[in-house]
N, C-alpha and C positions, 0 to 999 in steps of 0.2 A: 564797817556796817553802816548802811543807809537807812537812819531810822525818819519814821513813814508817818503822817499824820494825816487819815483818811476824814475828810469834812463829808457828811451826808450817807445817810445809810440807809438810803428807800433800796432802791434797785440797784442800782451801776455798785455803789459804796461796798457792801458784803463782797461782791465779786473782787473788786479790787482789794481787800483784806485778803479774801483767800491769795488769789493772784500772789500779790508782793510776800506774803507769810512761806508759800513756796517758791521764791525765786533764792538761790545763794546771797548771802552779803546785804541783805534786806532783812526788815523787820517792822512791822506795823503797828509801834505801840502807841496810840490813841488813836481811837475813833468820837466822834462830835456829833449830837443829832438832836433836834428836840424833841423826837419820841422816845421817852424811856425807855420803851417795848422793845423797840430795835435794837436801841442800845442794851438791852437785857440777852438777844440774839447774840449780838457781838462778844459780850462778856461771856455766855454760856459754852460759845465755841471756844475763844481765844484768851484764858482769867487773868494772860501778860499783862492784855492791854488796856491801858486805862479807859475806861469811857466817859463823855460827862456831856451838858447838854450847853454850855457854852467853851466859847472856841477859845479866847481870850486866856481864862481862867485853867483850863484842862492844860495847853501848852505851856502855862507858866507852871506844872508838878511835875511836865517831861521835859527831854532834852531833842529834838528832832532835826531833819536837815531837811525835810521835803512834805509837802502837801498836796493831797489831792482831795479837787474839788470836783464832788458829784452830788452838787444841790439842785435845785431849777435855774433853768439858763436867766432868768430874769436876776439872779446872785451872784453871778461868776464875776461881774467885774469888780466889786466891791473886797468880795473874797479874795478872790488872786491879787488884786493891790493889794490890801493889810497883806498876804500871806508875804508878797514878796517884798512890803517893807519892812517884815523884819525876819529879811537874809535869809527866806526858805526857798528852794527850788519850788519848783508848782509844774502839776501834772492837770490839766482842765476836761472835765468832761466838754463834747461841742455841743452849740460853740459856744467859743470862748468869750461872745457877748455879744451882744443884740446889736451894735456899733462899730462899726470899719474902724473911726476915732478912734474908740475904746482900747480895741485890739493893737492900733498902733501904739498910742498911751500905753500900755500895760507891756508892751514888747520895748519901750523906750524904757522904762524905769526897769525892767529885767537886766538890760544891757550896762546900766547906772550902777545897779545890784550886784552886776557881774554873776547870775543869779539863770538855771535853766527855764526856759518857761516854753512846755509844749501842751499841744491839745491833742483830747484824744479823738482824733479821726479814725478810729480801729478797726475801720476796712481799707486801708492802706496798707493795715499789715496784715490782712487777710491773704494766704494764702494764693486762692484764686485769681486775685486782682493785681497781686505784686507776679502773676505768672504773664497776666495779661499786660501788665508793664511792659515787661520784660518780649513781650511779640508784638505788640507795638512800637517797643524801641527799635528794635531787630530790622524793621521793613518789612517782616513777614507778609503785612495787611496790605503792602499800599499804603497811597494815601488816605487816608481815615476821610471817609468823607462822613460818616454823623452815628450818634450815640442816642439810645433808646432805653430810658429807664423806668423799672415799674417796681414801685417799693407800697405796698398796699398790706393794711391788716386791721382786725375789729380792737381797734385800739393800741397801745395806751393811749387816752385819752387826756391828753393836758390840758390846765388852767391857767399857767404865764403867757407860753409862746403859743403860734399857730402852728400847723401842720407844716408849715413850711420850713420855719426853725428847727420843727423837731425831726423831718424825713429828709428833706432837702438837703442840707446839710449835708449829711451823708454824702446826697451824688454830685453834689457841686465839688466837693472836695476829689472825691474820683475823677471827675470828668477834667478837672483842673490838675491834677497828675498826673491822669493818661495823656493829655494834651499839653503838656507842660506850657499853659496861658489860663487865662482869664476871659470871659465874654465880651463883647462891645455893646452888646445888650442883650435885654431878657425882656419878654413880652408872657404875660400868665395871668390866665382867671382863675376862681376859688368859688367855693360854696363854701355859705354857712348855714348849718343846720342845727345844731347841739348848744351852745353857745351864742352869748351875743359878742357880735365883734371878732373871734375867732374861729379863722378858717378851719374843714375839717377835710375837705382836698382841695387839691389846685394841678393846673397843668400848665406846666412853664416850655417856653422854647426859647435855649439859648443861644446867640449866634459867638461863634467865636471867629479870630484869624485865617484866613483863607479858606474863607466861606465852611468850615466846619459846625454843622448844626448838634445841638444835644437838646431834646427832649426826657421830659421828668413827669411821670403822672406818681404824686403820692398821695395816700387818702389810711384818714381814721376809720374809716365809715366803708368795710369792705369784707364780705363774707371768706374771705379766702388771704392767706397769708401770702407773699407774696415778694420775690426778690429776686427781681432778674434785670439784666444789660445785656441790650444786643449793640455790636459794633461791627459795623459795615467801611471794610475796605476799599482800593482798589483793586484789590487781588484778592484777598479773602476774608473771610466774615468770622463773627466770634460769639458767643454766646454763652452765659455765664449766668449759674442757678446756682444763687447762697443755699438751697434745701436741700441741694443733689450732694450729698456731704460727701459719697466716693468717685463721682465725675463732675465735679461742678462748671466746667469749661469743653468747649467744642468746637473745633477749629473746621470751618466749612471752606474749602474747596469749590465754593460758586460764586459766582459772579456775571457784568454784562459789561460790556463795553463797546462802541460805537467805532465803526471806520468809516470812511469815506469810499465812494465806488462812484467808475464812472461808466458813461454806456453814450449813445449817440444820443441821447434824448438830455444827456448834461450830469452833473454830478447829484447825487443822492447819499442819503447818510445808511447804514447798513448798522443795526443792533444783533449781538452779535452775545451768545447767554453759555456759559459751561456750566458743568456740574460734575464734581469729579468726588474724591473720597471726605471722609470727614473724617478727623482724627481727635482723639481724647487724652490731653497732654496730663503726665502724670501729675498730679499736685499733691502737695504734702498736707498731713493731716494732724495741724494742730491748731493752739487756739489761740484765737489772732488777740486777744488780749493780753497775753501773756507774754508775744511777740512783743507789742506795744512797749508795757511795760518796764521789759526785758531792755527797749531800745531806751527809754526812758533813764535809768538804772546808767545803764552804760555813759550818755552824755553827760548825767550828772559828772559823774567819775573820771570824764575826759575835758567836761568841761565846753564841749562845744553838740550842738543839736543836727544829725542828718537831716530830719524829716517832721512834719507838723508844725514851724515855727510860731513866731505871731505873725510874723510880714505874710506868709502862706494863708495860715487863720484868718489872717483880716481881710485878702482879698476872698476867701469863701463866704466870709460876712458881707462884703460890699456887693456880691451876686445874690445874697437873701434879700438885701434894703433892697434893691432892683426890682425882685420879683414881687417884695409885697407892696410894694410901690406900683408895677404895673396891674395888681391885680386894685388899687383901689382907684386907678384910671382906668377899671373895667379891660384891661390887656392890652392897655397903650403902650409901643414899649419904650422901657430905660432904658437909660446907657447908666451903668454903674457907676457911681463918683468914688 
């Protein structure tokens, strides 16, 4: 039995209680918050588990092997060090800290620990996107020549990070495991509207290896919910809606490509456009948190991490310093350090 000690109980926290309480060979007994109310939620559902409003004090009346921390990103490093100084696995909401350093700090003292330490990027293990791995891997596409992300909604509205840490995030990490690399740079402006000092959208354009571009519009500040990637092949295109919950993926059959033609007047380029069927690949239908989880659970057990590392984590962190970095150079761009 992998007993579970859930830190933060706004949003993400609950779900991960339920989650872990229905996986086999888990058990979530503490939760940590300093709203008693929450924690009143917690206890009302689950009377096992202990609740209390420091961390410290609550793990010294249980016995646990593992931590998850889903407080504000502005917390996570300080959390997941104590967690894993004293010999707990850690499960991190993303990311897993505002700092590349950090993230490598905290992946070095894991390895010291002999101790799991993942983050939860949990559209990785989103159904759709580990379908779309998997036709990218294949060659299906071609060469991927650029990725198009629109992640938009009226809110949550946060007070640690900017919009960037809190949506970005997300498609850095996709784009950086559909592409299995990292950018040479990122170039992105932002408004601020709501807040001083933090951003409430931004549009970033990433370059990566062999001239592979990815763009990212995410915004608080947006009358329409909002979750799509398009991925444009050599050969075929892709298109992928997180709301479309029973086609979320569409595999398009168009494209353009250029030859060479010659005539007496000398050579000329010749564009050249198909358009054939579009196909709707089956994707399974469950929830990607659970997936996560589930995968989490398992490495503890084995002892070694497939996916979300810290070394992974820290380079989606050193693409966020980038892009808020070129937005305070007005869209100058970085190269990541």
């Amino acid at each position: 039995m992998t007993r579970i000690v859930v830190v933060g109980c706004g949003r993400w926290g609950p779900l991960h209680v339920r989650t872990f309480n229905s996986l086999p060979g888990a058990r979530v007994v503490a939760a940590v918050d300093t709203d008693r109310e929450r924690l009143g939620r917690i206890r009302q559902l689950y009377p096992w588990t202990r609740c209390g409003t420091d961390l410290a004090r609550t793990l010294g009346s249980v016995k646990a092997d593992a931590a998850v921390i889903a407080t504000p990103s502005s917390t996570h490093f300080d959390l997941v060090r104590w967690s894993l100084g004293r010999g707990l696995h850690v499960l991190c909401e993303k990311p897993l800290c505002l700092r590349a350093a950090q993230a490598l700090e905290l992946g070095a003292l894991a390895r010291r620990k002999r101790r799991i330490l993942m983050t939860g990027h949990v559209f990785l293990f989103n159904p759709g996107i580990v379908k779309l791995k998997e036709l990218v891997d294949s060659g299906e596409l071609g060469d991927i020549h650029y990725l198009s992300f629109t992640r938009t909604n009226l809110g949550p509205i946060r007070g640690d990070v900017n919009v960037a840490y809190d949506l970005a995030s997300h498609d850095v990490s996709i784009a950086n495991w559909l592409l299995g690399a990292e950018p040479l740079k990122a170039s992105a402006t932002g408004g601020v509207y709501l807040q001083e000092g933090i951003h409430d959208v931004f549009f970033a354009t990433l370059t990566y290896p062999d001239r592979k571009l990815v763009h990212i519009q995410g915004s608080w500040l947006n009358p329409k919910k909002v979750r799509q990637l398009t991925v444009v092949g050599g050969k075929k295109m892709v298109s992928w809606d997180d709301l479309e919950l029973n086609t979320p993926l569409a595999v398009y059959d168009r494209g353009a490509h250029v030859t060479p033609e010659y005539s007496s007047y000398g050579e000329f380029l010749r564009v050249s456009m198909w358009d054939a069927d579009v196909r709707l690949p089956k994707v399974a239908t469950v929830e990607p948190l659970k997936v996560q989880n589930e995968h989490f659970l398992q490495a503890v057990r084995a002892g070694r991490l497939g996916r979300c590392d810290a070394g992974f984590s820290a380079g989606v962190v050193r693409v966020l310093e980038a892009i808020n970095e070129s937005m305070a150079k007005e869209g100058a761009p970085v190269r990541p350090a």
